[in-house]
Each structure stands twice: as C-alpha cells, then as structure tokens.
VEXDREN-2710 file (C-alpha; in Angstrom, 1 decimal):
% VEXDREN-2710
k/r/px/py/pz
1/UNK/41.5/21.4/15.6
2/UNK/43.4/19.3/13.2
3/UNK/45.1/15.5/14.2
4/UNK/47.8/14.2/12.0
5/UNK/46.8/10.6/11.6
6/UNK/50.4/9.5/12.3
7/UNK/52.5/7.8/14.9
8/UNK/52.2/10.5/17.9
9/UNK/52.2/13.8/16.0
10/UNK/49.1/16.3/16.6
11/UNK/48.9/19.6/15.4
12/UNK/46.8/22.2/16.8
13/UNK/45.2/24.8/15.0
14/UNK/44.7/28.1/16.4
15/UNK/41.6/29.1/17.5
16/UNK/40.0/31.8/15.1
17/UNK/40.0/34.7/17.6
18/UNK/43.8/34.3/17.7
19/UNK/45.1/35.0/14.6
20/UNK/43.0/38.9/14.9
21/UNK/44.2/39.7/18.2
22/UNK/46.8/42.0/16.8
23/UNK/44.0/43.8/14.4
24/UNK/41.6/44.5/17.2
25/UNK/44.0/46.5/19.2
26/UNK/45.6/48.5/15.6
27/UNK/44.3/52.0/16.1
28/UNK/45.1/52.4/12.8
29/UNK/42.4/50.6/11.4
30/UNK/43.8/48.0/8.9
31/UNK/40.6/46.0/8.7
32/UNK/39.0/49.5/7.1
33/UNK/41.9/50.8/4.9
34/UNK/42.2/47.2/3.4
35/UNK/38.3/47.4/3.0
36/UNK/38.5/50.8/1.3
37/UNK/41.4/49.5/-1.4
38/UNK/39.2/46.5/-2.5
39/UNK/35.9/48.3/-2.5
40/UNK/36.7/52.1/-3.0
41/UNK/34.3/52.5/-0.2
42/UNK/35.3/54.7/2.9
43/UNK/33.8/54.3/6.7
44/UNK/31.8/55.8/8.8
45/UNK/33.2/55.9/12.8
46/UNK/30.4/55.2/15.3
47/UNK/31.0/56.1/18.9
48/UNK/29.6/54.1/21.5
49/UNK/27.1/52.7/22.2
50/UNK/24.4/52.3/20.1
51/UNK/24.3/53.4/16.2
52/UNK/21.7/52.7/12.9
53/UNK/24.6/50.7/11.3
54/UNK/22.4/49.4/8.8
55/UNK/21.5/52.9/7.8
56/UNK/25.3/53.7/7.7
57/UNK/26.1/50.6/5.3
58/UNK/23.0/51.5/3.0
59/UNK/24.4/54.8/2.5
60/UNK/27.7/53.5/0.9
61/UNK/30.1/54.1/4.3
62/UNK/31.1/50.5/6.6
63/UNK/30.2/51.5/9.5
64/UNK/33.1/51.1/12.0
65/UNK/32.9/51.0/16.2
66/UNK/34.8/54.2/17.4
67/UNK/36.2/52.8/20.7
68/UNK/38.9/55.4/21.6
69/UNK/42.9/55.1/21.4
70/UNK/42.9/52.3/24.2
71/UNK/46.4/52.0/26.3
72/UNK/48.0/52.4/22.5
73/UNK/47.6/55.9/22.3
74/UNK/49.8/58.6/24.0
75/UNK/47.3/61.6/24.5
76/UNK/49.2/64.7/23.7
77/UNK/46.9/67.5/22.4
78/UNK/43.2/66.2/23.3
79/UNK/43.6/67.2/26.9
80/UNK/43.6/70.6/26.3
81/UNK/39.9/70.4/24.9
82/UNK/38.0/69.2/27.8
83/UNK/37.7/69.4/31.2
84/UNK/39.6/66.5/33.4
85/UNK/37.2/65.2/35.2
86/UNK/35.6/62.8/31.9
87/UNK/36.1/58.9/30.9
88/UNK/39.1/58.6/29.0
89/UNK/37.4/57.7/25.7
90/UNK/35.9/61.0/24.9
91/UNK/40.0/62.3/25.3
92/UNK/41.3/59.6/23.2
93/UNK/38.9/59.2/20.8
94/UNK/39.5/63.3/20.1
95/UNK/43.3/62.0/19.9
96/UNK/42.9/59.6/17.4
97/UNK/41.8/62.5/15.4
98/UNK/44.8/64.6/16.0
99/UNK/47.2/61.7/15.2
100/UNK/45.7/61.5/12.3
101/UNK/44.3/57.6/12.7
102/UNK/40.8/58.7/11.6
103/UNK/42.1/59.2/7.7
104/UNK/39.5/56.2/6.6
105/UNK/36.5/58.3/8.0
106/UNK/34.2/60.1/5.8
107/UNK/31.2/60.8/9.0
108/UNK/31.2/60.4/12.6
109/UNK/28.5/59.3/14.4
110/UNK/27.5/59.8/18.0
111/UNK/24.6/59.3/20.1
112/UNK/22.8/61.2/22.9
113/UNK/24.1/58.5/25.4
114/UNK/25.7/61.1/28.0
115/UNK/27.1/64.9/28.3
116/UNK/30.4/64.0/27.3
117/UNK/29.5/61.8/24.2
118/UNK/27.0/65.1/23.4
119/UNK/29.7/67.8/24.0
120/UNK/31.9/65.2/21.8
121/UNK/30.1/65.3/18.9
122/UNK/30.2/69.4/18.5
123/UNK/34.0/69.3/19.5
124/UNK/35.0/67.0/16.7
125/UNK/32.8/68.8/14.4
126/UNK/34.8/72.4/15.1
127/UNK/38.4/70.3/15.3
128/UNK/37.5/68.0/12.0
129/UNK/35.5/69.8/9.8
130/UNK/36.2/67.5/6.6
131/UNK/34.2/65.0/8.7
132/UNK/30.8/65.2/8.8
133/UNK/29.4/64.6/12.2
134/UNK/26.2/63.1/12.5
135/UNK/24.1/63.3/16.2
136/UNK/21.4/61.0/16.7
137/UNK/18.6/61.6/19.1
138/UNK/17.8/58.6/20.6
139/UNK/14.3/58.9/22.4
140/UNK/14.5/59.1/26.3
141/UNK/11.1/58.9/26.9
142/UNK/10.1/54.5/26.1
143/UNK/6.6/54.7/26.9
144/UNK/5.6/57.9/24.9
145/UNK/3.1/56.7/22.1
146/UNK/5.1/58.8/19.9
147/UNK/8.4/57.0/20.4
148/UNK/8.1/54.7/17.3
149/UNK/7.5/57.3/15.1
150/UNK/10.0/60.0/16.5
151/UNK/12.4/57.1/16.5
152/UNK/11.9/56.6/12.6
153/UNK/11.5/59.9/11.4
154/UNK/14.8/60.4/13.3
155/UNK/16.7/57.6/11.4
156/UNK/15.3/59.1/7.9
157/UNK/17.0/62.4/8.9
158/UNK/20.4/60.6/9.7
159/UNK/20.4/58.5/6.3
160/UNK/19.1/61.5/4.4
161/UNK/22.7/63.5/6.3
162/UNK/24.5/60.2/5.2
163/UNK/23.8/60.5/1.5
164/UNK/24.4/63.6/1.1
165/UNK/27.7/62.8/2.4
166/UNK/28.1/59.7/-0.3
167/UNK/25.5/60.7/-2.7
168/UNK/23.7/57.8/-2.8
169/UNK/20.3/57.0/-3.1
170/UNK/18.5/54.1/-1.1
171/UNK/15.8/52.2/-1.3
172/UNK/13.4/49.8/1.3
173/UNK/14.6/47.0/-0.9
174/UNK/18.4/48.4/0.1
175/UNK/17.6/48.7/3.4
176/UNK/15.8/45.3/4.3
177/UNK/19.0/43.9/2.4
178/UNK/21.3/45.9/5.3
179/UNK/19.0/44.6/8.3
180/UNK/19.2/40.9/6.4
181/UNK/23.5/41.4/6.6
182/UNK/23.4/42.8/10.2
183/UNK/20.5/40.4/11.5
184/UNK/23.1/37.5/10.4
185/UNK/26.1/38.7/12.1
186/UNK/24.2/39.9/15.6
187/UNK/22.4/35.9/15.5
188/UNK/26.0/35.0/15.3
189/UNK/27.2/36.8/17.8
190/UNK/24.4/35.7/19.6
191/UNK/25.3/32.3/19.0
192/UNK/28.9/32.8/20.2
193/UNK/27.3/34.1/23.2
194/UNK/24.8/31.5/24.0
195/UNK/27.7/28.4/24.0
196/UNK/30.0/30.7/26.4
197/UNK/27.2/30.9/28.8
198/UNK/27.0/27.1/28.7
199/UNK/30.5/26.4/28.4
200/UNK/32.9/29.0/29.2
201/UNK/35.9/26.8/29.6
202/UNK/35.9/26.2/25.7
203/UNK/35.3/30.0/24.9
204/UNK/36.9/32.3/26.9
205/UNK/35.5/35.6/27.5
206/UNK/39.5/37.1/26.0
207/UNK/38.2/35.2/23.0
208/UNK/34.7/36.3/22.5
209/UNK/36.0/40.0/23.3
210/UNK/38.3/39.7/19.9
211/UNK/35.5/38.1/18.0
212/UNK/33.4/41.4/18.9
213/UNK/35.7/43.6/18.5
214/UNK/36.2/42.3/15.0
215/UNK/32.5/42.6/14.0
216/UNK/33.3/46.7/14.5
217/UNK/35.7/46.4/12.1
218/UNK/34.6/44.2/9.2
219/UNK/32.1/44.8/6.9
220/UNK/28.8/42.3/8.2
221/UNK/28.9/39.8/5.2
222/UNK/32.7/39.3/5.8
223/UNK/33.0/38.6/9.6
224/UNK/29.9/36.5/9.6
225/UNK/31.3/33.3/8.6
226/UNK/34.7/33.9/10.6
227/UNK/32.2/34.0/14.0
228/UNK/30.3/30.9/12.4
229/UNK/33.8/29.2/12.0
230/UNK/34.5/29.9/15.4
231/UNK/31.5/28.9/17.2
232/UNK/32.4/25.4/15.0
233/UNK/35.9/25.2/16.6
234/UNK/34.7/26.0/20.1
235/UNK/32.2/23.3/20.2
236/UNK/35.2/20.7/19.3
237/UNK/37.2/22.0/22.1
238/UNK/37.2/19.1/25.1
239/UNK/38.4/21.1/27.8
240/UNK/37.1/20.4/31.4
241/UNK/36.1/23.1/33.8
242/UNK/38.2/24.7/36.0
243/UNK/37.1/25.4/39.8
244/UNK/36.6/28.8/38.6
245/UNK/33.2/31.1/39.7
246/UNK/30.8/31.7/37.3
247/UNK/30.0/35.9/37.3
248/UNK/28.2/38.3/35.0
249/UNK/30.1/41.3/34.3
250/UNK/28.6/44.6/33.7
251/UNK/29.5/48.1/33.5
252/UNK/31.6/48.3/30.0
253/UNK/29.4/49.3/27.7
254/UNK/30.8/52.4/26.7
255/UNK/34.8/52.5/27.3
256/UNK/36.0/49.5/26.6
257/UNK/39.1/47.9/29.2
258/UNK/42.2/46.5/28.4
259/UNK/42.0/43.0/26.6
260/UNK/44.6/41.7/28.8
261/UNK/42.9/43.1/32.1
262/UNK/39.3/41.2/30.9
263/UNK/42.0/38.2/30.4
264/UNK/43.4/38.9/33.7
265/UNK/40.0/38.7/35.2
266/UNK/39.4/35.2/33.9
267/UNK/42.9/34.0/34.7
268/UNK/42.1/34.9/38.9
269/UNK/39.4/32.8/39.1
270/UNK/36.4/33.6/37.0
271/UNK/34.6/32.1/34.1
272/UNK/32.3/35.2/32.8
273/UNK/29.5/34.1/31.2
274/UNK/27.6/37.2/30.4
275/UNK/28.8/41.0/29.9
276/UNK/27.9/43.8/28.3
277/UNK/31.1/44.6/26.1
278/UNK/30.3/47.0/22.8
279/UNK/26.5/45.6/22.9
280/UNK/25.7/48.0/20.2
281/UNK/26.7/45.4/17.9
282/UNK/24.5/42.5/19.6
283/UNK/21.7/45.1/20.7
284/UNK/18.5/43.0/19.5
285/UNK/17.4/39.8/21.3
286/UNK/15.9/38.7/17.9
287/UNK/16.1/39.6/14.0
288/UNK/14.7/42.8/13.0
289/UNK/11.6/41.8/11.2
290/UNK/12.3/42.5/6.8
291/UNK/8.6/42.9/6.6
292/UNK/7.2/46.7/6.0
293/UNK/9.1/50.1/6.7
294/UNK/12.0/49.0/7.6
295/UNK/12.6/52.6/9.3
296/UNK/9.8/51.6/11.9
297/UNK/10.9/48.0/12.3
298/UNK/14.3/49.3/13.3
299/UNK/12.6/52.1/15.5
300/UNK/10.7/49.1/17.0
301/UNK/13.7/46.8/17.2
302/UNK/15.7/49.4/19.5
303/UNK/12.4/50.6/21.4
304/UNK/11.3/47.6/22.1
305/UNK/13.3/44.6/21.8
306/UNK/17.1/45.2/22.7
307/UNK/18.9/44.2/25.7
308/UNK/19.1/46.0/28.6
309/UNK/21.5/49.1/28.2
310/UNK/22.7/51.7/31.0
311/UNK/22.4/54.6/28.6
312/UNK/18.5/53.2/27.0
313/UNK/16.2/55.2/29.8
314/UNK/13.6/52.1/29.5
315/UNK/11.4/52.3/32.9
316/UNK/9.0/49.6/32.0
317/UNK/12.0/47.1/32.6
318/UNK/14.2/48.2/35.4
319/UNK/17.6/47.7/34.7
320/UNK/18.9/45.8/38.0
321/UNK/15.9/43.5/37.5
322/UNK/16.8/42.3/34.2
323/UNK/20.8/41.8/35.6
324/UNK/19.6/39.7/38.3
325/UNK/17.2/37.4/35.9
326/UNK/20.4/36.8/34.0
327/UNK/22.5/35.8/36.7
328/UNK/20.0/33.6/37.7
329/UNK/19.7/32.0/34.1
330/UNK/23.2/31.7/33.8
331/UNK/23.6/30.2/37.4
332/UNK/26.4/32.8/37.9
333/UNK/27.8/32.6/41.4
334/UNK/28.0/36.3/41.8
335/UNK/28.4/40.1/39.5
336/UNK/31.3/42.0/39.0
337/UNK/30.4/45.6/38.2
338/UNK/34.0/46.6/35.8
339/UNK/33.0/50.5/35.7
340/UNK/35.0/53.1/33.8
341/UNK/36.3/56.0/36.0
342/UNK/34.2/59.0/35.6
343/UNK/31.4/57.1/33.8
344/UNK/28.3/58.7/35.1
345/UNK/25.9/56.0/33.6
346/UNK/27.3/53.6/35.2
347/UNK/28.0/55.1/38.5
348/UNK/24.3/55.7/38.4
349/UNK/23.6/51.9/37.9
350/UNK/25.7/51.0/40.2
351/UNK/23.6/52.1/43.3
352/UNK/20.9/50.2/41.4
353/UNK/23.0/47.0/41.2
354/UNK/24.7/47.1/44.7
355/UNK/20.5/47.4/46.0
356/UNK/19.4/44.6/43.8
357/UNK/22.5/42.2/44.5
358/UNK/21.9/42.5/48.6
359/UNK/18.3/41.9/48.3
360/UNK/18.8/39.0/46.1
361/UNK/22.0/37.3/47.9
362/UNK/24.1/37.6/44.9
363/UNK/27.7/38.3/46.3
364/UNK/29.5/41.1/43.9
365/UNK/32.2/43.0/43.6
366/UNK/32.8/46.6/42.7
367/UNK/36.2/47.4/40.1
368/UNK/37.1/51.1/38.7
369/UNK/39.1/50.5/35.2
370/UNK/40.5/53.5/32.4
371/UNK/41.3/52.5/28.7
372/UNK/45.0/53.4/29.3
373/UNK/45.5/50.9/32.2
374/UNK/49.1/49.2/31.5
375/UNK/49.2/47.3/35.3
376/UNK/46.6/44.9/36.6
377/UNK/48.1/43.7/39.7
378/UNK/45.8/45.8/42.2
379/UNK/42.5/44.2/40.2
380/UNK/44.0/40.6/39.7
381/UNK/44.6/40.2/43.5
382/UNK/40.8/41.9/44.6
383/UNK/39.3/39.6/42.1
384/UNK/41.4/36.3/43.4
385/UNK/40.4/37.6/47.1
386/UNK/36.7/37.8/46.2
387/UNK/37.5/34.0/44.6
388/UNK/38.7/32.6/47.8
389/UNK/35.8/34.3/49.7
390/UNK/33.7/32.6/46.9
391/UNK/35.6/28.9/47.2
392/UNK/36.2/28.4/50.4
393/UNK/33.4/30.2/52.3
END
C-alpha cells in the first residue's frame, strides 16, 4: 500500500494477486507462450495432483499444472471419448486438446492417482500423438522397504522419457539446482500459507488461490519473488476480523472449483484457513534435502514427508487424523468437505471425514461442486445456513 503524503489523498495499490486474476483463468496459457518467446523453451502439462516438476524443469520443458478447461471451456468433442459418469476435468482437459489450447506442450504428464486420470493418460496418447505422454507410477504400498528405491528408479525412467523428448542431458549438479528453484517457491507458498492461517482477514483464500494458481504457470525462479512481494503486502494490510467462522476446507485436490465460488464461500461467512487446493505444488512440509542422490531425496521427500493427500495411500498416518490435528491447530470452528462430483477419492474420504468430525465434535458440512459451475446461489445460501447454525447456536 502506498500513502500520498499530501493534504487527504491516499492511493491504494492493488494487492499482487489482483493484477493476475485474468491470467489464472486464460486457458490459453499466456504465462507459457510468453515464457516460450523469451526462452525458446516449450512446457510440459502435468495433470493433477502430484508431478517430479523438478525432473520436468531439468529436462529443458517448465513444467505447467494441467487443471482442465474450467467453466471457460465449452466441451464439444471430448464427451464422446469417455463414459458420463467421470469428474469433469478428465472431459475438459481432453478438450483443451481438441481446441487446440495445448499448442505450448511438448509432454504430458499424469499420475496413477485414480482410473480416470489412468485411462486419461492412454486416451491423450492415441488422440495427441505429437505429445509425448509420460505415466508415472507413484508407489501405493508406503511401508514396503522397497518404496524408496522403486520411487527413484521410477523418477530416472521419467527424466530419461523427458530427454529424449528435449535431448538434453542432466546432471546431480542440474538437478539439486531444480530442487534449490522449487524448494524456494513451495517455502514461499508455505509462507503465504502460514500468515492466512493466522490472519485470514488480510489474505483471503480468493487471493491465495490466484497466487497458486500462478506458481503452475510461471517458471519457479520467476513467481518466487511475486509470492514474496505478496506475503510483504499482506502483512501491511490493517484489516479487522470479521464475525466470520474459521473452517478447513478439503476435498479439491484434484478438479479445481470456480474462483468466484471459493470467493463465494468466504463472502457467506467463512474465513478458510487451510485447504488443499493444487497441493502438488506445496506437497513437502520441508525443503528437499540438496545433499546426495537427489533422485532418492525426492523419492524420500514424497514417501515420507508431504502433506496429507487423498490419492497418497499412506496407512501409517490416517488421513482423517491428520485433518482433525489441523483443525485443531488452526482453531477452525468447523470443515467443509468441497468434493468434485464423481470424484471417487474423495467420496472415499469423505466417509472417513464425516466418522472423524462426529467423534471429535467438529461441526461440518458436506458441498458437491463441477469445474463448469456458472451459479452459486444453492452453495452460498447452505454455507450462510451452516453460518448462522455456527453464530447464533
């Protein structure tokens, strides 16, 4: 914020997130072309949730978050490709394809995270053939002995598929100088998470979600200082509290909702201090370690210190446990569970979730959301009823 020292004038200056609004929501990419004229470099698209981005950016591609058409894209021909009982994402990410607003993409990623995201993978390989799609084989099994090593020998293959694509060659030295990029920008991120759990009323959550957003979009060493900027401009915000309930939001880690329905949610009542929007980019509590292989400190990093994930099959930490502990850090008056329709992981969790809230006296609320949702009325007035209940109980 900026004060003219004058008689009464004062000009405000718009907060960072603001001024890339527009970009976040451009399905055609203009964050990535733009990168591609200055740097002759092309991008790689990784679908949610969870990619080796670092292995991606070693390789010579910016790796770029793949988060389907959202309500800006009129599916017209991806339909016909798969069944219509899936989330939306897997339909409109196909679309994007079709409309030709994946032209920046030289490889696809995608991750054993769920049936469709698998059948996904082999359907844009037979529709797109110029892109090379990549699969990664994330371990299911977290306690196996073997899971580090599997893990790393896994991410080899994927870079070694990656250069071949570029023709690059990399070294450790490249890749510890990746993990040093990406380990800035998620401690960022981190950061910018931290100060909305303390003080959401001078960081929205419609805020944060741009600032995320826009780390899938920019290369790591170029949206780094724009989060740093605006963690700086949110702690000289002065704004008071609003008799608002504090909740955790879960459930969106895959499809991503609306911006203006997250927006909405806030505006009924809510301060959200913790959710699980595109947490592949935020995945590791701490930095990846620079020391050693860095193929097994990245193995390590996913295996054994990320945050909790509905599609990470990690039984040593059960997943409603860690939700609860973070409600309880936060001192969140209650959970709202914002699931995407058709989302098996999720509607698995949720059973998980509805168990752990009763038994620990956290009040919650269930809401079913698609990509392409243009009206918010039915969820604005649920969320200000479960307000009131909250308020004036």
């Amino acid at each position: 914020m900026s004060r003219d020292i004058g008689m009464t004038t004062t000009i405000e200056t718009p907060f960072p997130a603001a001024r890339y609004r527009d970009v976040v929501e451009d399905r055609d990419f203009p964050t990535v072309r733009d990168y591609a004229r200055r740097t002759g470099r092309a991008a790689a698209g990784c679908y949610p949730v969870y990619g080796p981005f670092e292995l991606v950016r070693a390789a010579g591609l910016l790796p770029v978050g793949l988060f389907g058409g959202g309500n800006r894209i009129e599916i017209a021909h991806a339909d016909s490709r798969f069944q219509s009982f899936i989330c939306s994402i897997v339909k409109s990410t196909m679309e994007l394809g079709f409309q030709e607003k994946l032209g920046p993409f030289k490889a696809l990623l995608f991750e054993s995270i769920c049936d469709p995201a698998r059948n996904l993978a082999s359907v844009m390989s037979r529709n797109f053939a110029d892109q090379k799609s990549v699969y990664v084989h994330l371990p299911q099994n977290m306690t196996s002995p073997a899971a580090v090593d599997y893990l790393a020998s896994e991410y080899r293959r994927v870079l070694a598929e990656l250069c071949a694509v570029t023709g690059a060659t990399v070294t450790a030295d490249d890749l510890r100088a990746n993990l040093r990029s990406y380990n800035a920008m998620r401690a960022a991120l981190r950061d910018l998470y931290a100060f909305r759990g303390r003080r959401p009323e001078s960081l929205l959550t419609g805020e944060l979600y741009t600032l995320t957003r826009l780390a899938t979009l920019m290369d790591p060493d170029e949206v780094t200082p724009i989060l740093r900027e605006s963690l700086a401009a949110a702690n000289e915000r002065e704004d008071r509290p609003k008799d608002r309930i504090r909740v955790v939001l879960i459930g969106a880690f895959c499809e991503q909702p609306p911006l203006e329905l997250v927006e909405s949610i806030e505006e009924s009542g809510c301060y959200i201090v913790d959710d699980d929007f595109m947490l592949g980019w935020r995945l590791f509590r701490r930095d990846v370690p620079l020391d050693g292989d860095p193929f097994v400190a990245l193995a390590r990093a996913y295996l054994d210190d990320s945050l909790h994930l509905s599609t990470k099959h990690d039984l040593r930490v059960p997943r409603a446990k860690a939700i609860v502990e973070s409600a309880r850090a936060l001192k969140a008056d209650a959970a709202i569970c914002l699931i995407a329709k058709f989302c098996e992981p999720g509607l698995f969790d949720y059973a998980l979730y509805r168990k752990a809230f009763d038994e620990n006296a956290i009040p919650h609320l269930y809401l079913e959301f698609e990509e392409k949702m243009w009206l918010y009325e039915k969820i604005r007035t649920e969320v200000e009823t479960f307000v009131e209940s909250m308020l004036f109980r």
